[in-house]
DSSP file (Angstrom, degrees, kcal/mol; ACC not computed):
  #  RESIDUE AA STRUCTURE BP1 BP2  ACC     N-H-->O    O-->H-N    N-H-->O    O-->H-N    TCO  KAPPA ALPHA  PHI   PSI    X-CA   Y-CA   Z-CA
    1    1 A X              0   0    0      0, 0.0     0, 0.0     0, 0.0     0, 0.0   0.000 360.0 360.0 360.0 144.3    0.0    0.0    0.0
    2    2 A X        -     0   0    0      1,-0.0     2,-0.5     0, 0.0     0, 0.0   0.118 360.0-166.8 -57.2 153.9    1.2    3.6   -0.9
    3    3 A X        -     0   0    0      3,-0.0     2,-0.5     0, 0.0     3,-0.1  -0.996  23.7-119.4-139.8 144.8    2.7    5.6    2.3
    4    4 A X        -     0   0    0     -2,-0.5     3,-0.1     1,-0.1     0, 0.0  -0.831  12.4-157.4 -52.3 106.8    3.3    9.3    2.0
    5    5 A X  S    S+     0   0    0     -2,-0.5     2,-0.3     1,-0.2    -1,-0.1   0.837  84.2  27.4 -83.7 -30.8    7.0   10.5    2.5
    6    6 A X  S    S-     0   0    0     -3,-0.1     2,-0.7     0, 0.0    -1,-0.2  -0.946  84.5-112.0-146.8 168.4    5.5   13.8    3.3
    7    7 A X        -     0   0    0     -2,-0.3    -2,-0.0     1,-0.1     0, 0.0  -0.573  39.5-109.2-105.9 161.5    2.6   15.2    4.7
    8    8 A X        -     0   0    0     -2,-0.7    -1,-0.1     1,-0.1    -4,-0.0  -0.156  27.8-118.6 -64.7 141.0    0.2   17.4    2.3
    9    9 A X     >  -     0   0    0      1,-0.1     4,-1.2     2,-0.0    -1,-0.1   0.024  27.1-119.6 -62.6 165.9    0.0   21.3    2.8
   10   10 A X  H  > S+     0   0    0      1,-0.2     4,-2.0     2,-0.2     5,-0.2   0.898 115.6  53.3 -67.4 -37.8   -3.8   22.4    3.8
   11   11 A X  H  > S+     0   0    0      2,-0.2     4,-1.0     1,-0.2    -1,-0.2   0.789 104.5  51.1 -95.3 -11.5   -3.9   24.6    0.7
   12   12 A X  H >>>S+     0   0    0      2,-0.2     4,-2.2     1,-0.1     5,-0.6   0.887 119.7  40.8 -58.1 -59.9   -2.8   21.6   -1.8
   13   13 A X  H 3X5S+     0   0    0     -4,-1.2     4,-1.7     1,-0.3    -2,-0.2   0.891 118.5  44.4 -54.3 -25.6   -5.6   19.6   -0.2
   14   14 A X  H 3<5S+     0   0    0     -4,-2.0     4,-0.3     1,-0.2    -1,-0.3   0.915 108.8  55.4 -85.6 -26.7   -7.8   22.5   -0.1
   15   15 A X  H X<5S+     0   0    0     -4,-1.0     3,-0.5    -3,-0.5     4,-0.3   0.771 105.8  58.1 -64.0 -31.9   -6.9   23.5   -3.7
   16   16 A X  H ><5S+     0   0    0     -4,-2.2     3,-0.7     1,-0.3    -1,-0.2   0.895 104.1  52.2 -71.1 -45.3   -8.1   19.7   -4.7
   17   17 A X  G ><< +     0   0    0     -4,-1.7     3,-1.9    -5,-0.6    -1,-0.3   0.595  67.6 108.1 -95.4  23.1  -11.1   20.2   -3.5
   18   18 A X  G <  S+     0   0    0     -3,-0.5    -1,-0.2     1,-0.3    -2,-0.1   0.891  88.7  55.7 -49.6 -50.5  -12.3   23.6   -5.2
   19   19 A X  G <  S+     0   0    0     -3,-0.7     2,-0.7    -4,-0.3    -1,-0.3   0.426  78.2  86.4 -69.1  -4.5  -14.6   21.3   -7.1
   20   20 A X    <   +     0   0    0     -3,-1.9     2,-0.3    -4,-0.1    -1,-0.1  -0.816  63.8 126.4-106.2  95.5  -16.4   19.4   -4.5
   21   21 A X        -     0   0    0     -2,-0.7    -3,-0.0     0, 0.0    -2,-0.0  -0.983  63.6 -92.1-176.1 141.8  -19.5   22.0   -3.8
   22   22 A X        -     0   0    0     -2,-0.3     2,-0.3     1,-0.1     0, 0.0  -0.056  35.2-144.8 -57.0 148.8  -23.3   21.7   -3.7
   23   23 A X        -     0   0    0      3,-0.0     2,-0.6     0, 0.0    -1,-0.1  -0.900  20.6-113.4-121.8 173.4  -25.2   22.5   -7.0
   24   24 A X        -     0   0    0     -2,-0.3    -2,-0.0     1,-0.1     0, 0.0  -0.712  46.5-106.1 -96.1 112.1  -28.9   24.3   -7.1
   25   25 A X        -     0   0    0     -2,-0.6     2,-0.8     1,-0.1    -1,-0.1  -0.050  30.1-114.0 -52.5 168.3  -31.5   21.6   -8.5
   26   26 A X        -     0   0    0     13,-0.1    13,-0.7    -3,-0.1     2,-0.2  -0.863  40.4-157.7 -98.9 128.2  -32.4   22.2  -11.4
   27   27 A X        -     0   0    0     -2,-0.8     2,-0.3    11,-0.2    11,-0.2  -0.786   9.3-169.5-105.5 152.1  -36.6   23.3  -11.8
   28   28 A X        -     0   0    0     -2,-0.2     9,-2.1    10,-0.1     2,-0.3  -0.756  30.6-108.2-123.8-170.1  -39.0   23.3  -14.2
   29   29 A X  B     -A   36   0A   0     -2,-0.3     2,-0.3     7,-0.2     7,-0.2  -0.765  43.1-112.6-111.5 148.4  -42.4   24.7  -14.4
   30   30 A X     >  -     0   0    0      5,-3.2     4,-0.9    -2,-0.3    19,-0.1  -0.623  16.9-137.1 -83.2 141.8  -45.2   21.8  -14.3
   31   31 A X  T  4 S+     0   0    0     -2,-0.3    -1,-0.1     2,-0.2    18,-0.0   0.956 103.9  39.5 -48.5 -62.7  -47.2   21.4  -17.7
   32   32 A X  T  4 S+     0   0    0      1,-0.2    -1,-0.0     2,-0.1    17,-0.0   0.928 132.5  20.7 -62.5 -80.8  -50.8   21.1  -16.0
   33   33 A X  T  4 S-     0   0    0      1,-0.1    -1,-0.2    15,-0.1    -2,-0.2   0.474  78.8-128.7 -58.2 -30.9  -50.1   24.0  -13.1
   34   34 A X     <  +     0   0    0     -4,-0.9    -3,-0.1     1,-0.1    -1,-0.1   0.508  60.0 145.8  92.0  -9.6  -47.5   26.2  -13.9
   35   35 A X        -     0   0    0     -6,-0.2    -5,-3.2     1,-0.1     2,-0.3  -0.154  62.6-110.3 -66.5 168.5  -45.9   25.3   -9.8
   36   36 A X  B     +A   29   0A   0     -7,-0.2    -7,-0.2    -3,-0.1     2,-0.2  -0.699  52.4 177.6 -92.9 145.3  -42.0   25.4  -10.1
   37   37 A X        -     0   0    0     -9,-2.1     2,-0.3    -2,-0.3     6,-0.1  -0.451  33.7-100.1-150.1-164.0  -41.2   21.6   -9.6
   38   38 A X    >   -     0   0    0    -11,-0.2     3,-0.6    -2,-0.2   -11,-0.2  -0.733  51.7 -93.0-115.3 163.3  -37.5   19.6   -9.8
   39   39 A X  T 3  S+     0   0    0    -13,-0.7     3,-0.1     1,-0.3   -13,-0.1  -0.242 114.7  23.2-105.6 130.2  -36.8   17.8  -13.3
   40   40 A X  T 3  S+     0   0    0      1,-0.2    -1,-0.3    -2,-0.1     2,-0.2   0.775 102.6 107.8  89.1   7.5  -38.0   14.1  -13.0
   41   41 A X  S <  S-     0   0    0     -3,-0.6     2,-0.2     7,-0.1    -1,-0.2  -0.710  73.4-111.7-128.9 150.5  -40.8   14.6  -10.0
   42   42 A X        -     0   0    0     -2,-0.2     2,-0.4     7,-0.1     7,-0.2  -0.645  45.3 -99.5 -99.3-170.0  -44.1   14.5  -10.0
   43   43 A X     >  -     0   0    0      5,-0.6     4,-1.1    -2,-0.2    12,-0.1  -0.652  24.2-149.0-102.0 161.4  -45.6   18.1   -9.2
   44   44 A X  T  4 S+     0   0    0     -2,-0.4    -1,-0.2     1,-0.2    -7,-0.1   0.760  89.7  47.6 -75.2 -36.6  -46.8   18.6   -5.5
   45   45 A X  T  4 S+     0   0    0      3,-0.1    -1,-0.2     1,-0.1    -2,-0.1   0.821 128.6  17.7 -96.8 -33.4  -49.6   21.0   -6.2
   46   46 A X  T  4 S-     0   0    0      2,-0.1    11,-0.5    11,-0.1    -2,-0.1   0.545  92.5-126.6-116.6 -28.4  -51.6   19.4   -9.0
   47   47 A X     <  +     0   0    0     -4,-1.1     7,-2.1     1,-0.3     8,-1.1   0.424  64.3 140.1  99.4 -10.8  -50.1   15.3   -8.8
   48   48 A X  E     -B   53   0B   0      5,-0.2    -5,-0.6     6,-0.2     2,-0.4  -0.593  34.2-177.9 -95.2 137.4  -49.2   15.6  -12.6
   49   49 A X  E >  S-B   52   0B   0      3,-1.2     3,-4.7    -2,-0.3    -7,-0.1  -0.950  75.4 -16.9-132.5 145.6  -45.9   14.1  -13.8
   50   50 A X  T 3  S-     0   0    0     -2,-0.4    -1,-0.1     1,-0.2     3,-0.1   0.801 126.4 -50.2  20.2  47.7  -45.5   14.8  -17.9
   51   51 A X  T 3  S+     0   0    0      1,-0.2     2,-0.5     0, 0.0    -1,-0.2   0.393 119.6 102.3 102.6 -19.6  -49.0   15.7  -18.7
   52   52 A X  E <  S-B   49   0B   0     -3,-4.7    -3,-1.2    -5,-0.0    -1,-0.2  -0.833  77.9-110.1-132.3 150.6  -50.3   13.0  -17.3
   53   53 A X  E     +B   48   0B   0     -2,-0.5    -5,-0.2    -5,-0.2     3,-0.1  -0.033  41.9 157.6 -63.4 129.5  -52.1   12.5  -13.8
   54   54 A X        +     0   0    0     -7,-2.1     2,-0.5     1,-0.3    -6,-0.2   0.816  65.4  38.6-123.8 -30.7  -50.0   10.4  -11.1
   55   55 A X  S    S-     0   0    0     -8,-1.1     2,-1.2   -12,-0.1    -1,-0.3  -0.980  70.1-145.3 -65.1 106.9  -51.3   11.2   -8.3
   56   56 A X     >  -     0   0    0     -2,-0.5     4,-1.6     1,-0.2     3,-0.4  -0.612  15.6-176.3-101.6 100.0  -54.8   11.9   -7.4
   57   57 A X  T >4 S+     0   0    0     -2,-1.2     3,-1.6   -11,-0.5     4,-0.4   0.932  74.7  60.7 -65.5 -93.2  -54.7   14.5   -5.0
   58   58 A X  G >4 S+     0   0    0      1,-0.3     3,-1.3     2,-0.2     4,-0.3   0.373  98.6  51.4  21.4 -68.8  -58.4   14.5   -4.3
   59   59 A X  G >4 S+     0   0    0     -3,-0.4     3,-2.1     1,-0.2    -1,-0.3   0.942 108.5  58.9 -83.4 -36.4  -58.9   11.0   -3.0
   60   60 A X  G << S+     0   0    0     -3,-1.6    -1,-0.2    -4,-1.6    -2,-0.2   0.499 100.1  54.5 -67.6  13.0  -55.9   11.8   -0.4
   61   61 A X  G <         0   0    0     -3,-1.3    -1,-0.3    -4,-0.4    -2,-0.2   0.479 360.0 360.0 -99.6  -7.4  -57.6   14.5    1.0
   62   62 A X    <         0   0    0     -3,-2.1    -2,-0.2    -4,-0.3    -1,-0.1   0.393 360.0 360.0 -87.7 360.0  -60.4   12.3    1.6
């Protein structure tokens, strides 16, 4: 197994990791509703997932 000879500065390590950082999901707007939604989801306010109904909000308020 590798061994080190010496040990790495903070700002090499830190430098490595400039890429390692949250991203902002990405949203779209739902077909049926208009709600701001995330890509791939169904939508929260209407139940609709590409145009067509996947949830039936309605019978879970009942």
């Amino acid at each position: 197994m590798a061994h080190p000879k010496r040990k790495q500065s903070k700002t090499r390590r830190d430098k490595r990791r400039t890429h390692y950082k949250a991203q902002a999901a990405t949203m779209a707007t739902c077909q049926n509703c208009g709600a701001t939604i995330r890509y791939h989801h169904v939508c929260p306010e209407c139940g609709h997932y590409k145009g067509m109904l996947a949830i039936d909000k309605d019978a879970e308020l009942k």
